[in-house]
Structure formats: C-alpha cells, structure tokens
C-alpha positions as CSV (number, residue, x, y, z in Angstrom):
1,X,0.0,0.0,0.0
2,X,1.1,3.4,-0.9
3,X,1.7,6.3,1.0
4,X,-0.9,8.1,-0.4
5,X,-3.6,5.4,-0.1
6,X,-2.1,5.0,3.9
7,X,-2.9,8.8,4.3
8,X,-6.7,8.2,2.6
9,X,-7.3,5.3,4.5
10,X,-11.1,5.4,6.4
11,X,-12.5,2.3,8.7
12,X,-15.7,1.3,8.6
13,X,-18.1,2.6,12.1
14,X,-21.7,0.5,13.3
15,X,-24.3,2.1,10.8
16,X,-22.3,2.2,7.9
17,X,-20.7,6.2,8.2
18,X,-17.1,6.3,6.7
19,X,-15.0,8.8,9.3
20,X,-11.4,9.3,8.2
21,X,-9.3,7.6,11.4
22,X,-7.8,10.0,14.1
23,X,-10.1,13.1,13.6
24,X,-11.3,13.3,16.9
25,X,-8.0,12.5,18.5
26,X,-6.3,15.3,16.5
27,X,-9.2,17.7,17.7
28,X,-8.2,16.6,21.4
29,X,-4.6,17.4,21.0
30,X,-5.2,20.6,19.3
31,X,-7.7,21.4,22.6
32,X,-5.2,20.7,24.5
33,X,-2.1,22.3,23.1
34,X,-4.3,25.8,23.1
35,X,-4.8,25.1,26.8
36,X,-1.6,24.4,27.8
37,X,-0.3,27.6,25.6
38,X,-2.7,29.8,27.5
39,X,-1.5,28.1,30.7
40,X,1.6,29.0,30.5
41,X,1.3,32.9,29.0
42,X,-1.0,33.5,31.8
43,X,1.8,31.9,34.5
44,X,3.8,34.5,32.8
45,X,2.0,37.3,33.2
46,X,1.5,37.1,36.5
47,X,4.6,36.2,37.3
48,X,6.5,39.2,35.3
49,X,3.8,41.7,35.8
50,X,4.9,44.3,38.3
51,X,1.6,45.5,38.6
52,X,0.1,42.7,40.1
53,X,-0.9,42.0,43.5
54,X,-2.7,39.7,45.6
55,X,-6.6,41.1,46.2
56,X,-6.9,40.9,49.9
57,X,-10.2,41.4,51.9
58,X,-8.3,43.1,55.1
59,X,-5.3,44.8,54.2
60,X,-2.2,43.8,56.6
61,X,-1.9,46.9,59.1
62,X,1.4,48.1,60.4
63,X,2.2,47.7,64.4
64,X,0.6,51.3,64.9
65,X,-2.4,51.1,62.8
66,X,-3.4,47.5,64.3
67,X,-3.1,49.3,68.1
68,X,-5.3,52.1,66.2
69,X,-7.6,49.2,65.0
70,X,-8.1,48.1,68.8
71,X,-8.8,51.6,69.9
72,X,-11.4,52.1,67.4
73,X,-13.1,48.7,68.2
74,X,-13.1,49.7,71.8
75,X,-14.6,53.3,71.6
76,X,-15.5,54.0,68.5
77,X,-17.4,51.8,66.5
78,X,-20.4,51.9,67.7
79,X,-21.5,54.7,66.0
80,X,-18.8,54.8,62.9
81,X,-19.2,50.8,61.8
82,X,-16.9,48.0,61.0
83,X,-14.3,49.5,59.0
84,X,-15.4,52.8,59.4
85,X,-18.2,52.5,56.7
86,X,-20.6,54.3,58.9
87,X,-23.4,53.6,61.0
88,X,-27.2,55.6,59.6
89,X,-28.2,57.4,62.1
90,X,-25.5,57.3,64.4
91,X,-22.0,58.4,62.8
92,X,-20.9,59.2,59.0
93,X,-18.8,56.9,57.0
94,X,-14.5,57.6,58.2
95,X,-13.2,56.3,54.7
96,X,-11.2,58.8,53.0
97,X,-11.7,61.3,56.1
98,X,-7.5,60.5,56.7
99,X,-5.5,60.8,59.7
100,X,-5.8,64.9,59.9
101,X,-9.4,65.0,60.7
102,X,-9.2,62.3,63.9
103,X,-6.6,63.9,64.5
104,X,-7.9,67.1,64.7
105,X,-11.7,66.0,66.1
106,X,-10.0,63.3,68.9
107,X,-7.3,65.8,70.3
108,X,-9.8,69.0,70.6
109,X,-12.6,66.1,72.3
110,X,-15.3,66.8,70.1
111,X,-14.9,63.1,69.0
112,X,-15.9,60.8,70.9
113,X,-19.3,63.1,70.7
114,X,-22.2,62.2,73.2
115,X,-24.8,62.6,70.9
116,X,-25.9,64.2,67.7
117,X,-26.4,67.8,67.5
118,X,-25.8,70.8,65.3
119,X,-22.3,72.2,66.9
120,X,-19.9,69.5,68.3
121,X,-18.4,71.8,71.1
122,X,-14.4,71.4,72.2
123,X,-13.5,70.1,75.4
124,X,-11.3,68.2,77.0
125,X,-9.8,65.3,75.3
126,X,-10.5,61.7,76.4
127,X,-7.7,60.3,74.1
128,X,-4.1,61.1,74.6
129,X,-2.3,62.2,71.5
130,X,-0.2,59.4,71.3
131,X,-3.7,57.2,70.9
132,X,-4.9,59.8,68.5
133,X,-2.3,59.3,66.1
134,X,-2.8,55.6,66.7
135,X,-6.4,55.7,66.1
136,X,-5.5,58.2,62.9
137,X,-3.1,55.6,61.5
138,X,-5.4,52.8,61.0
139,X,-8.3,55.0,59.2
140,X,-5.3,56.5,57.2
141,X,-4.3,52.8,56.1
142,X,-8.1,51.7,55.9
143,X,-9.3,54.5,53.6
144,X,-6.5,57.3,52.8
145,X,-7.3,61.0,52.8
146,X,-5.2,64.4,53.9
147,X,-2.6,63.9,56.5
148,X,-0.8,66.5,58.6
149,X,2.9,67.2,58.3
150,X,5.3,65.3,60.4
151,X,5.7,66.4,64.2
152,X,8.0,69.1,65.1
153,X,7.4,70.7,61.7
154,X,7.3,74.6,62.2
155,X,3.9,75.2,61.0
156,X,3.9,79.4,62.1
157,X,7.0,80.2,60.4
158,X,5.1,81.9,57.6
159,X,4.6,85.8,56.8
160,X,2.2,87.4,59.0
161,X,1.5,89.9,56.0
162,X,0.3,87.7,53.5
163,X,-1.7,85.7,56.2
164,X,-3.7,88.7,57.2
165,X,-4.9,89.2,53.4
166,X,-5.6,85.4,53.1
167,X,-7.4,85.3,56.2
168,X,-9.6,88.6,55.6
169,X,-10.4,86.8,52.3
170,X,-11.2,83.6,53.5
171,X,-12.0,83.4,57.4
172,X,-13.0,86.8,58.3
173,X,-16.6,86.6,57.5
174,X,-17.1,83.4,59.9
175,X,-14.3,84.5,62.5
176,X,-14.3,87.7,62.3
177,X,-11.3,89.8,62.0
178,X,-10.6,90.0,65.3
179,X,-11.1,85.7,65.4
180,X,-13.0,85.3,67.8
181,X,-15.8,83.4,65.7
182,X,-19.4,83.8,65.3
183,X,-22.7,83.0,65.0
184,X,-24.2,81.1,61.8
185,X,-27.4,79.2,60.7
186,X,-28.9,76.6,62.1
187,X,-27.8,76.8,65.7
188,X,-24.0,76.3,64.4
189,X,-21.3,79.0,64.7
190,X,-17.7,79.4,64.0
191,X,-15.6,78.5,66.7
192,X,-12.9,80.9,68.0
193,X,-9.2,80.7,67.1
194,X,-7.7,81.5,70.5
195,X,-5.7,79.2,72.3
196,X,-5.8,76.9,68.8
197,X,-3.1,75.2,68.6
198,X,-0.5,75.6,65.1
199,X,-1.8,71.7,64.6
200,X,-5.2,71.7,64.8
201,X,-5.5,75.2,63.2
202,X,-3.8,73.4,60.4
203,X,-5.8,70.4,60.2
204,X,-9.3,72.2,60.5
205,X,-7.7,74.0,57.3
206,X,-7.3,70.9,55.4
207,X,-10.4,69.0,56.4
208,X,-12.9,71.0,57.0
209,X,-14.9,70.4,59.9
210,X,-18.4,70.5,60.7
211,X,-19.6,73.9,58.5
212,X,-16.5,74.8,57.2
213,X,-15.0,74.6,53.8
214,X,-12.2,72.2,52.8
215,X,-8.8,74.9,51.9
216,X,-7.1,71.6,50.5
217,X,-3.5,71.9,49.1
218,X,-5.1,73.0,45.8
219,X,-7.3,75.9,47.3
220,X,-4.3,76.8,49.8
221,X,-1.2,76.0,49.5
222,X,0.6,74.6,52.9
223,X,2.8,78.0,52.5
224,X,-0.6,80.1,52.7
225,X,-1.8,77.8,55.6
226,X,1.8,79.0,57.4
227,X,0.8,82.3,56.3
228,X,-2.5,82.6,58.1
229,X,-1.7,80.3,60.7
230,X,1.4,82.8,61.5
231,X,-0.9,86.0,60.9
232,X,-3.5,84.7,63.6
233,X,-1.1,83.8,66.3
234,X,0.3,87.1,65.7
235,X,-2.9,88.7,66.9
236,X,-3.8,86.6,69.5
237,X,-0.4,87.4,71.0
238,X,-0.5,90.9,70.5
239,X,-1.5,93.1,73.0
240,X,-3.7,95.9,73.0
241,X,-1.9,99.4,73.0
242,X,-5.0,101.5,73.9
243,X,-5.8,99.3,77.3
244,X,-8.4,97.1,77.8
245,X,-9.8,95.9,74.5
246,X,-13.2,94.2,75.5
247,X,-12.7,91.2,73.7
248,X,-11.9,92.8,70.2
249,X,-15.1,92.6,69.3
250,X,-15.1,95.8,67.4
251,X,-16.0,99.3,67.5
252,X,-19.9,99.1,68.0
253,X,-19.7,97.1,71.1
254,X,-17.1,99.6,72.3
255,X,-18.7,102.7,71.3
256,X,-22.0,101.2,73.3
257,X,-19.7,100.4,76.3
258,X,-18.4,103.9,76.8
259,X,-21.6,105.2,75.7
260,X,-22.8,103.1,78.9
261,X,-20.4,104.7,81.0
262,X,-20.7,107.5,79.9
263,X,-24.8,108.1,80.6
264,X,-24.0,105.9,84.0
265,X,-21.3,108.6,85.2
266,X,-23.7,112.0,83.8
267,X,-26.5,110.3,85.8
268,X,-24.4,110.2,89.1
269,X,-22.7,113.5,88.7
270,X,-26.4,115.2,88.3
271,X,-27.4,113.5,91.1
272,X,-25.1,114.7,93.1
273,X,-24.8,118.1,92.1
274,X,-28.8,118.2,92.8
275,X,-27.9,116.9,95.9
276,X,-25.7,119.5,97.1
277,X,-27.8,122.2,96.4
C-alpha cells in the first residue's frame, strides 16, 4: 500500500458512516495544546507583571495602625461601623476622612461626641495624642485622605502679612477679624481661634470640619496655611496698645460700652450736684 492510499485510509463505524481515522484524536490534542499555551502565557504574566498583586479582603496593618484598630473597636465603632463604613443614624462613614481629621476631632474632644447635634463643642480630650495618632493611622491605612505634616514641623514660620490678606479673604466673614468666631445658621457658629493650637488650626484647614469649607492643598497651598496660621497667632499674642480691648469685638460694642459709662457717670454726677444744692 502506498503512502498516499495510507494517508486516505477510512474504517468502517456501526451504521455504515465512513470517518477518516484519528479526527477526533487530533481535535483533542489541538484542545489541549491551546490550553496548555494559555496556561503558561497567563503563568507569565502574573509572574513578570509588576503590577500585580494579591486582592486581599483586610489589608495587613502596620504595628501602629493594628493598636489604632483596637482603639477604634473599643470606643469608636459603635457609631462609625466595621471599617469605618458608617453607622445611619449614628456616625458618617470615616473612609477617606485620613489621619488629619481624627486627629484634629479626637485631640480637641469633640470626638468621641455624646450625641448628635448641630455644633460638636471642644473640650477636653478623652484620648491622649499618642492614641490619637494611633487611632489616625489605622483609618489612614483603611481608607486614605489628607494627612498632617510630620511632628515638630514649624507650622507658624510663615509671613504674617500675607496671612492677614488670606485670612480677611477667607475666614473673616465666619471668625471675624478679630477671630474670635461667630454666629451662623442653624444653631452652628464658628468656633474661635484663641488658644488653637498651630496643629489643629492646620488640620481644621485641610479638612474642613463640621460647617467649614475644605482649603485643600489645591485651594491653599501649605505656604498660605503657614501664612494665616502665623498671621493669627500674631494677633492673639498681641497686646492691646489703647488698654483694655473688650474682647476685640469691634468698634460698636465699644462705642455702646463707653456710651454706657458715659450716661452711667452723667447720671451720678447730676445726682449729686442736685444733691448738694
């Protein structure tokens, strides 16, 4: 038998049907051959990739975040959640909040908050800062967001003279110029800026709290945060060089205070000139 008959050769099947021998068997081995091909590109993808990584569903926490972790289970997730996703209700979501804002709302002790109302008020901390940054450290690592400059950074070494045209701009009409806050809607009000520390003057700037806008990197630049930041503790430090300054509240409170006075002392003096005679 020739070569060329061997190569035509088909074999009878039950029913009669003529299949040329070995089709199914080469089908099989092309199958596999294409699976063990993909196989092994995919093996080498993932192995040469640099931008692949494991999907984890909890992410492995440094030494400080996990002791953050165990603060926030003990005293802080019943209102904020598992994983900080927020209870309804009860406390807002803390992904993407960062490590600035707890550390900010823990050190000046309007977090942990009692209840729900429309101004958190400061008081005294229940956390030290040490626990803070703790505590700020795991919801960096569990959601990201706007951290603070490292400790010891010099966050007032800024120029006074731009700060008092950035803060007239942008904090005046809530502070006041004299920044010692005020009233706004809703039973809320703008804190004031004495005795705030550089820190938390800082990180109110770049979060935001409660009613007040976000001044992100991109709105104010961390020289113009040093700029106001130097300009305010410039006037809290200053003194007054007429005297008493009655809180700096500004010249219609102190016009009505010696107008006060003034009617107070022209009442006595007639009295006792009426008196005499």
């Amino acid at each position: 038998m020739t070569s060329e008959s061997k190569r035509h050769r088909v074999r009878l099947v039950p029913g009669g049907t003529r299949k040329p021998r070995g089709r199914w068997r080469r089908r099989l081995n092309a199958a596999a051959r294409l699976i063990a091909a993909l196989t092994i590109v995919g093996g080498l993808y993932t192995a040469f990739n640099p931008g692949y990584s494991v999907a984890e569903d909890t992410p492995t926490l440094t030494d400080q975040a996990a002791e953050g972790k165990r603060i926030y289970d003990r005293t802080c997730i019943s209102c904020h959640g598992t994983n900080a996703e927020g209870v309804e209700g009860r406390g807002p979501s803390l992904i993407g909040v960062g490590s600035a804002a707890v550390e900010f709302q823990v050190e000046t002790g309007r977090m942990p908050a009692a209840r729900q109302e429309a101004q958190i008020e400061r008081k005294q901390p229940q956390m030290s800062p040490g626990d803070s940054r703790k505590l700020g450290a795991y919801i960096q690592q569990l959601g990201g967001g706007p951290q603070m400059p490292a400790d010891g950074t010099n966050l007032r070494d800024g120029n006074p003279s731009v700060g008092g045209r950035l803060f007239r701009e942008n904090c005046s009409s809530c502070h006041a110029f004299s920044t010692n806050g005020g009233a706004l809607s809703s039973g809320k009000y703008a804190p004031t800026l004495r005795d705030v520390s550089d820190r938390h003057m800082y990180a109110a700037m770049l979060t935001g709290p409660q009613s007040m806008p976000v001044f992100g990197d991109n709105t104010l630049t961390p020289e113009e945060k040093r700029d106001i930041i130097a300009y305010v503790q410039l006037i809290n430090e200053e003194r007054d060089p007429g005297g008493f300054g009655l809180g700096r509240y500004g010249p219609v409170p102190e016009g009505l205070v010696v107008f006060l006075i003034g009617i107070v002392a022209l009442v006595f003096a007639t009295l006792w000139i009426a008196g005499k005679s």
